[in-house]
VMD Tcl script that builds the backbone (N, CA, C; Angstrom):
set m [mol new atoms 258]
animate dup $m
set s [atomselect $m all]
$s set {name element resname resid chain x y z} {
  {N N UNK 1 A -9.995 -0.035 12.069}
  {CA C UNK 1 A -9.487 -1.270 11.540}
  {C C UNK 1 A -8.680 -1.983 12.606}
  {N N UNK 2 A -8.431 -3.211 12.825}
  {CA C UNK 2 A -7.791 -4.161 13.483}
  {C C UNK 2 A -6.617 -4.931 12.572}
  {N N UNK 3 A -5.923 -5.985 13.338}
  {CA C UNK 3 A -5.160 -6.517 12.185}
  {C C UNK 3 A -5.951 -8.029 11.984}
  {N N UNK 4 A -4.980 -8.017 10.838}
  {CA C UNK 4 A -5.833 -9.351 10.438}
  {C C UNK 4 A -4.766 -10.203 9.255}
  {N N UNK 5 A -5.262 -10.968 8.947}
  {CA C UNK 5 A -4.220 -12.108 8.343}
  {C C UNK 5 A -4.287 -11.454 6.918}
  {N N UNK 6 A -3.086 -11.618 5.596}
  {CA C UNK 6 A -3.338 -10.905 4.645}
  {C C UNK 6 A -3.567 -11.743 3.834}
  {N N UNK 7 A -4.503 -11.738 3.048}
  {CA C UNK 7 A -5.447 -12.604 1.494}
  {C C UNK 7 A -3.926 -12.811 0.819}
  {N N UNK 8 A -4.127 -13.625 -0.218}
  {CA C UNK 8 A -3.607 -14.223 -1.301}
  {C C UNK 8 A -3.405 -13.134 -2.797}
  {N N UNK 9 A -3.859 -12.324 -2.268}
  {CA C UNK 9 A -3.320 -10.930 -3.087}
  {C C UNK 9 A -2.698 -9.538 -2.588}
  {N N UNK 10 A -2.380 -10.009 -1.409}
  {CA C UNK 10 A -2.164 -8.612 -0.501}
  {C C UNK 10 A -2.577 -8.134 0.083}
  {N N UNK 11 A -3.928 -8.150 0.552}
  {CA C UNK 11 A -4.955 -7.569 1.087}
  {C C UNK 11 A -4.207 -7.679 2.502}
  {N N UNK 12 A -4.353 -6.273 3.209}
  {CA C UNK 12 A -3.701 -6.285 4.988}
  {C C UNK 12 A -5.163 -5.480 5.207}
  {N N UNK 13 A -4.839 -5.197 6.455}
  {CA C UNK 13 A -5.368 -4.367 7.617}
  {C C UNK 13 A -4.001 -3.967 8.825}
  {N N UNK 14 A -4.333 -2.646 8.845}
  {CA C UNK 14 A -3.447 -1.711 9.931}
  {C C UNK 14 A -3.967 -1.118 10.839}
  {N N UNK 15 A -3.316 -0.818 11.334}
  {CA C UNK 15 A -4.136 0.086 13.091}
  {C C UNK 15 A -3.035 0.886 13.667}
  {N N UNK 16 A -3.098 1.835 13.672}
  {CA C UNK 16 A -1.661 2.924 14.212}
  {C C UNK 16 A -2.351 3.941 14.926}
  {N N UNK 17 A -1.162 4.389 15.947}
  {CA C UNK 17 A -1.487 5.871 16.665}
  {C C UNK 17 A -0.983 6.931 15.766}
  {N N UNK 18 A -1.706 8.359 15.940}
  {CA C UNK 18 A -1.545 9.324 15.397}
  {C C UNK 18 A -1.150 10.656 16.405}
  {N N UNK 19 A -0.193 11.187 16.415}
  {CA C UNK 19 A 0.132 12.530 16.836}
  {C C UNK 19 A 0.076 13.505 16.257}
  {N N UNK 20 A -0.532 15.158 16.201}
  {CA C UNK 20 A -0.211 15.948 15.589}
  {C C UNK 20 A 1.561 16.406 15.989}
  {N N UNK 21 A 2.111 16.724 14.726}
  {CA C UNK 21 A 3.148 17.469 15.010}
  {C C UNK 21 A 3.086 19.029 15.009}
  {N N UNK 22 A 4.075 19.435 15.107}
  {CA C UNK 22 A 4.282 21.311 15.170}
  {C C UNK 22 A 3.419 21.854 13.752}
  {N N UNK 23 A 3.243 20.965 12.742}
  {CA C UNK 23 A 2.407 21.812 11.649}
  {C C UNK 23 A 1.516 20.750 11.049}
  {N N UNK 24 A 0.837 20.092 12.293}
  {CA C UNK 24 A -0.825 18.991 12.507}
  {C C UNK 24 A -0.503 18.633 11.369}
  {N N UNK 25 A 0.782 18.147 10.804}
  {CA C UNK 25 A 0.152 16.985 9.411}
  {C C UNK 25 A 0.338 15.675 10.465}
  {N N UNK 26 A -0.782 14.865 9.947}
  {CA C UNK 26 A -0.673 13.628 10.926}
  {C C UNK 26 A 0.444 12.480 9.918}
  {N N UNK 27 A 1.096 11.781 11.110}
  {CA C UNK 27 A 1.894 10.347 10.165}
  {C C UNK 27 A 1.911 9.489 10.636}
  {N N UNK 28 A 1.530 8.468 9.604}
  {CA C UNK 28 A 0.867 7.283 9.890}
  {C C UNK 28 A 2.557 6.069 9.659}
  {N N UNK 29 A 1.788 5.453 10.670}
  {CA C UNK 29 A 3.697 4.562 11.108}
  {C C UNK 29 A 2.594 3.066 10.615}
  {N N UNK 30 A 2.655 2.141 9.883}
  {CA C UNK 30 A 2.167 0.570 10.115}
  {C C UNK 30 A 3.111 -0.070 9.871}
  {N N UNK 31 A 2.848 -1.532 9.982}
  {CA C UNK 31 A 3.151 -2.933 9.465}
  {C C UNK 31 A 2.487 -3.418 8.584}
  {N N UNK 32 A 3.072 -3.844 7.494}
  {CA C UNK 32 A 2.038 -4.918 6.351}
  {C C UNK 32 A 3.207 -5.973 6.061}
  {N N UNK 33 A 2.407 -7.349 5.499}
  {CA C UNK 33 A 2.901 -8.297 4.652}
  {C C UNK 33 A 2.220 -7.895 3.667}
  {N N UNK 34 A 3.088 -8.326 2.239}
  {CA C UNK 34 A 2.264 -8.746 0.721}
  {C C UNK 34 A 1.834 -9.858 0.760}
  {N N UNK 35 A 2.201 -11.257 1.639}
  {CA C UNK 35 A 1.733 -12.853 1.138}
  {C C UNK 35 A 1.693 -13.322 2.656}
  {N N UNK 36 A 1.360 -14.016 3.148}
  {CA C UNK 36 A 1.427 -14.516 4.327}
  {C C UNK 36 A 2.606 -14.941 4.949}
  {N N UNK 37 A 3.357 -15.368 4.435}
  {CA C UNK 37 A 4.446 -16.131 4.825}
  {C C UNK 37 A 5.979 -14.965 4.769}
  {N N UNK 38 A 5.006 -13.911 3.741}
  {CA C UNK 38 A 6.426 -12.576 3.683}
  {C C UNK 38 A 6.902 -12.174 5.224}
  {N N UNK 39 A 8.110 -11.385 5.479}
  {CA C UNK 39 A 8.427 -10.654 6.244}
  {C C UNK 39 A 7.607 -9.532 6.625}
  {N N UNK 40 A 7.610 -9.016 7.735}
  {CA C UNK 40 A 6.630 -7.901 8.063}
  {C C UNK 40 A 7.460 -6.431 7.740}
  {N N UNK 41 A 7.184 -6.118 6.981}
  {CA C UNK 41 A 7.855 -4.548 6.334}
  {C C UNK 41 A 7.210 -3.054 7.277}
  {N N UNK 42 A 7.896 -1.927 7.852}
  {CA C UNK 42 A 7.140 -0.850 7.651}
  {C C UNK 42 A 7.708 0.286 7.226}
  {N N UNK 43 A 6.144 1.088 7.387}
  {CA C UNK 43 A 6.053 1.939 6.077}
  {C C UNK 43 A 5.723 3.646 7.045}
  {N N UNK 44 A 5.574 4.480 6.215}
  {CA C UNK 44 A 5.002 6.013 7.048}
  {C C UNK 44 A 4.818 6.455 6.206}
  {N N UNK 45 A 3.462 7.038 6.257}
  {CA C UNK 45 A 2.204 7.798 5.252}
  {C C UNK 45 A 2.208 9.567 5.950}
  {N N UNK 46 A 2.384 10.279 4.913}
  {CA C UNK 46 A 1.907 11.266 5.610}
  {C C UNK 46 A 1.214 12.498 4.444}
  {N N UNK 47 A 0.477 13.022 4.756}
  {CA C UNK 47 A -0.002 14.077 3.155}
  {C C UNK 47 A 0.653 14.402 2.146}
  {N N UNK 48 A 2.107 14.756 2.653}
  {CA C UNK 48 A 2.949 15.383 1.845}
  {C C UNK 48 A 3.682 14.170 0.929}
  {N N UNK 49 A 3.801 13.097 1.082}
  {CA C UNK 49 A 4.438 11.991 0.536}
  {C C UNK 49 A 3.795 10.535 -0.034}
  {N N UNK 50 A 2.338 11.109 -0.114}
  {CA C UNK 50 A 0.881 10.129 -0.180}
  {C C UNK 50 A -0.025 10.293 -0.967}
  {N N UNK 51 A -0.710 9.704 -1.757}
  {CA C UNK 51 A -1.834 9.719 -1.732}
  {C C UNK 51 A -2.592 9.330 -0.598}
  {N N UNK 52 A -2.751 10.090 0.369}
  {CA C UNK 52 A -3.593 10.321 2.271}
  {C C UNK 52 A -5.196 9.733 1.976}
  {N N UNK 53 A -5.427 8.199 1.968}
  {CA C UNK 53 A -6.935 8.064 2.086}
  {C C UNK 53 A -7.677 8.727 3.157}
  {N N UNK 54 A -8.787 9.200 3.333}
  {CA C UNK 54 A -9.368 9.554 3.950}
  {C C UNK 54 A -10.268 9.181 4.754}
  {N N UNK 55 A -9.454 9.166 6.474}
  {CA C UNK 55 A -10.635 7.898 7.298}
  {C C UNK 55 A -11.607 8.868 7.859}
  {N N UNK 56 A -11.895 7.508 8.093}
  {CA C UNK 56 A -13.639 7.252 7.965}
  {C C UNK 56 A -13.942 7.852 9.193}
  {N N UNK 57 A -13.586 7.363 10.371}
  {CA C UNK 57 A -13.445 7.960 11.758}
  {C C UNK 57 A -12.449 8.684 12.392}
  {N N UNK 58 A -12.612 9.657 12.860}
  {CA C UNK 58 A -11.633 10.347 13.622}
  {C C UNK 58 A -12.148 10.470 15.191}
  {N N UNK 59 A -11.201 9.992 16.003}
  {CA C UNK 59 A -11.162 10.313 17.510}
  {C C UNK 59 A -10.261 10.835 18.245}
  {N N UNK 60 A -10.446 11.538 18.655}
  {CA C UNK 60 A -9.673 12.846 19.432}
  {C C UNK 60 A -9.155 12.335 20.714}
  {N N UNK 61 A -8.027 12.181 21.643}
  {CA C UNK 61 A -8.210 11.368 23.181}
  {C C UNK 61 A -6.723 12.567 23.410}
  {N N UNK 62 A -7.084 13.228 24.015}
  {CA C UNK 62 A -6.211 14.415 24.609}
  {C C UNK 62 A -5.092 14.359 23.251}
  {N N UNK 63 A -3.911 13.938 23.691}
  {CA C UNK 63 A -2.822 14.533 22.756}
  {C C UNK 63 A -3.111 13.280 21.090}
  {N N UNK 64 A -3.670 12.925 21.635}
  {CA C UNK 64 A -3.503 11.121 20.396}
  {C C UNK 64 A -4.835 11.352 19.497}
  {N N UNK 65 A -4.585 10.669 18.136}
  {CA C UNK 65 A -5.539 10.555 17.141}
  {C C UNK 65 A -5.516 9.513 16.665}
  {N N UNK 66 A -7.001 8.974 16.768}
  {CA C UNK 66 A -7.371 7.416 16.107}
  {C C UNK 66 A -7.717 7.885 15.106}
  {N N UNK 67 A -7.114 7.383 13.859}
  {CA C UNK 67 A -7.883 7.342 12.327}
  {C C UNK 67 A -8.272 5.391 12.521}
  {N N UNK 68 A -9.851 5.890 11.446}
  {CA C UNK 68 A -9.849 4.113 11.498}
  {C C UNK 68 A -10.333 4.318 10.325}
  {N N UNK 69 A -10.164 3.739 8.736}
  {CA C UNK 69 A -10.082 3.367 7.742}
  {C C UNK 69 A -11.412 1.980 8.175}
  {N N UNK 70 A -12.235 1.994 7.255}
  {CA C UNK 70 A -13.090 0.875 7.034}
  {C C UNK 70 A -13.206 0.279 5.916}
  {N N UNK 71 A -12.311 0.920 4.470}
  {CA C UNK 71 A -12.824 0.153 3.528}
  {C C UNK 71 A -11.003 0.048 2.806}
  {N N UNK 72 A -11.531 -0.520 1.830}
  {CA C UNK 72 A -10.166 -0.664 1.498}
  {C C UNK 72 A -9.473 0.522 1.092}
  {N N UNK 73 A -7.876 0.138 0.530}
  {CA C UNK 73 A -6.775 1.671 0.756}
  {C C UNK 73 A -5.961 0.829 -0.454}
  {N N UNK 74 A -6.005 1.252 -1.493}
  {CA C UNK 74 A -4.913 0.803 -1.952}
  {C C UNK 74 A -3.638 1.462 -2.072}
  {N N UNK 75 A -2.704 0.604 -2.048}
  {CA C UNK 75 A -1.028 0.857 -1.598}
  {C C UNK 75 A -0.220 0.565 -3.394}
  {N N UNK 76 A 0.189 1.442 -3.580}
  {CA C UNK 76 A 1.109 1.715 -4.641}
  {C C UNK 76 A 2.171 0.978 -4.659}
  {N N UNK 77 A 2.952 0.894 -5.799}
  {CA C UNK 77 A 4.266 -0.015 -6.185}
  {C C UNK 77 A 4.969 0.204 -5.212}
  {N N UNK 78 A 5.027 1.739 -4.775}
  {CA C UNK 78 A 6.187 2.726 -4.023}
  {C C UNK 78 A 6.454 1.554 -2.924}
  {N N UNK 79 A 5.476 1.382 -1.735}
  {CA C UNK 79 A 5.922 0.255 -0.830}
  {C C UNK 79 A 6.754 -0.740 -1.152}
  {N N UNK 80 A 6.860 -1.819 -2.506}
  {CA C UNK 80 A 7.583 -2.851 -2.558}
  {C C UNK 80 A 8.689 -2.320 -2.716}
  {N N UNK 81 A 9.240 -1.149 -2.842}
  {CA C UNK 81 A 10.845 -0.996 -2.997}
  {C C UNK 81 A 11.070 -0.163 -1.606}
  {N N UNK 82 A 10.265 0.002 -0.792}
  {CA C UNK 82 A 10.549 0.348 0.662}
  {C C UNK 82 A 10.897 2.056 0.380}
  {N N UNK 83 A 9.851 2.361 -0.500}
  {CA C UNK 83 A 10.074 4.041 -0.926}
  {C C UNK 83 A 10.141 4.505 0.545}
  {N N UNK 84 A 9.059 4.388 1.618}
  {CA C UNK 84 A 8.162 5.143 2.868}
  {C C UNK 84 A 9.068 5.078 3.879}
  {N N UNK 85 A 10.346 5.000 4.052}
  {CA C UNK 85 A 10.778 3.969 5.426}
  {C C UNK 85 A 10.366 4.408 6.186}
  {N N UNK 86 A 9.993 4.631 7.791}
  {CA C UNK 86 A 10.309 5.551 8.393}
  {C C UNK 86 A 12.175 5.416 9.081}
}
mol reanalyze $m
mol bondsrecalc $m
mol representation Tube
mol addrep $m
């Protein structure tokens, strides 16, 4: 996924690096708006604190992991009250 401008209902797109840590759960760091004109909020996804969609691609590049998501992900209430911070 790339970024991209967000629809009139929320709709984003994200793109983040991935590290394994000491016990390979991967965590996902983005940016989203809800409306165009909102502030840019972020958030951190990780198995243990997620429903973890499951991407589509995985690429391996020595220490780093590309996840790339191709279809949509929907994001729970939890984000609008800034449950995820990192």
């Amino acid at each position: 996924m790339g970024k991209g401008k967000t629809g009139r209902h929320g709709t984003f797109y994200f793109r983040g690096e991935v590290k394994y840590s000491l016990n390979y759960e991967p965590n996902l760091k983005f940016t989203y708006k809800c409306f165009q004109k909102s502030p840019k909020k972020t958030a951190c996804i990780n198995k243990k604190n997620f429903n973890y969609p499951e991407p589509d691609i995985i690429e391996r590049k020595n220490e780093t992991i590309h996840l790339y998501f191709l279809n949509d992900i929907e994001v729970y209430e939890d984000f609008k009250y800034r449950k995820y911070k990192c």
